[in-house]
N, C-alpha and C positions, 0 to 999 in steps of 0.2 A: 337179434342183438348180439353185436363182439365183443368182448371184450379182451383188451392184450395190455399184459402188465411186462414192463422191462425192469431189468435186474442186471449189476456186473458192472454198471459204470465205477468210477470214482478216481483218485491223486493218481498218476505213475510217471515219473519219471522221463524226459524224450527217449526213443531209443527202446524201449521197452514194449510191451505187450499189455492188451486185456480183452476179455473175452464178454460181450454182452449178449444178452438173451433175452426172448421173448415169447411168453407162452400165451396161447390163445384158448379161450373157450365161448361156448354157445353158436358154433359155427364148424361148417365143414374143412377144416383147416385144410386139408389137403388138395382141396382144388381152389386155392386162393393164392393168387401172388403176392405176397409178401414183401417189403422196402424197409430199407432202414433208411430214414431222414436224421440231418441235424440242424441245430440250428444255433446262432450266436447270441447272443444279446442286441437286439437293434437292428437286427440282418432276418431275414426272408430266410423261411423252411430250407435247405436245399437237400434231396435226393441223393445220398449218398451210395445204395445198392439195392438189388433187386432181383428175387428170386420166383419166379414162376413154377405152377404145378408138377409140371414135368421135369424141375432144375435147372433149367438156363438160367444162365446168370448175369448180369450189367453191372457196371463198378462207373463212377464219376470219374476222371481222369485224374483227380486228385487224390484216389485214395487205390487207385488199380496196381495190382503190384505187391499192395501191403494190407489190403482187409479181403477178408473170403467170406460170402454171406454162405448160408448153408441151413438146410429143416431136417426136420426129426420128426414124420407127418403122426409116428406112433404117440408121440408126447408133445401135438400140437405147440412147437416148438421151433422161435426163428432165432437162430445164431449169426452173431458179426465177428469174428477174430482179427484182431487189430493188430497188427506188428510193426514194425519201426515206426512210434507213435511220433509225431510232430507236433510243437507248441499250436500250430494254426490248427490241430487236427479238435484243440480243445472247443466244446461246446456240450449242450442238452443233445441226446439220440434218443429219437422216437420211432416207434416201431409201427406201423400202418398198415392197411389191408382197404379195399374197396370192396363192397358187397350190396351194391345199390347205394350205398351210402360211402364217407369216407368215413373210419374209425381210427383213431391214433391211441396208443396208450400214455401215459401219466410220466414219457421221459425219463431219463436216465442221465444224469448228470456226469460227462469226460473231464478233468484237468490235464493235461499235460507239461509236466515245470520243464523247463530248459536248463 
């Protein structure tokens, strides 16, 4: 069983910064690739990045540029750093892992006011 609770959403400003987080337990976090998804109100999950065991990295064309996914395998731990934030960047961020199963944690809610 996984489980991943996200932390660090909430209000900022466009133009600005915020840092989300996601820590894992009950699972070998270090050989699990890791994703941050989001999602709108009414709109389908989308995959916003993607970090693998060994750190390679994938970024959606919408956010490359200005978010840098990144782990901390010692404190089972996935990071998003969001920088020049966008009104459309606004949505729920879910933090995900596949291990036989899909597991998502409990969201993390973005605003971005313009």
């Amino acid at each position: 069983q996984v489980r991943l609770v996200e932390s660090g959403g909430g209000l900022v400003q466009a133009g600005k910064s915020l840092r989300l987080s996601c820590v894992a337990s009950g699972t070998i976090f270090r050989l699990l690739t890791m994703d941050w998804y989001r999602q709108l109100s009414g709109k389908q999950r989308e995959l916003v990045a993607t970090i693998t065991s060994s750190g390679t990295t994938n970024y959606a064309d919408s956010v490359k540029g200005r978010f840098t996914i990144s782990r901390d395998n010692a404190e089972k731990t996935v990071y998003l750093q969001m920088n020049s934030l966008k009104s459309e960047d606004t949505a729920i961020y879910y933090c995900h892992c596949n291990l036989l199963n899909d597991y998502w944690g409990q969201g993390t809610p973005v605003t971005v006011s313009s």
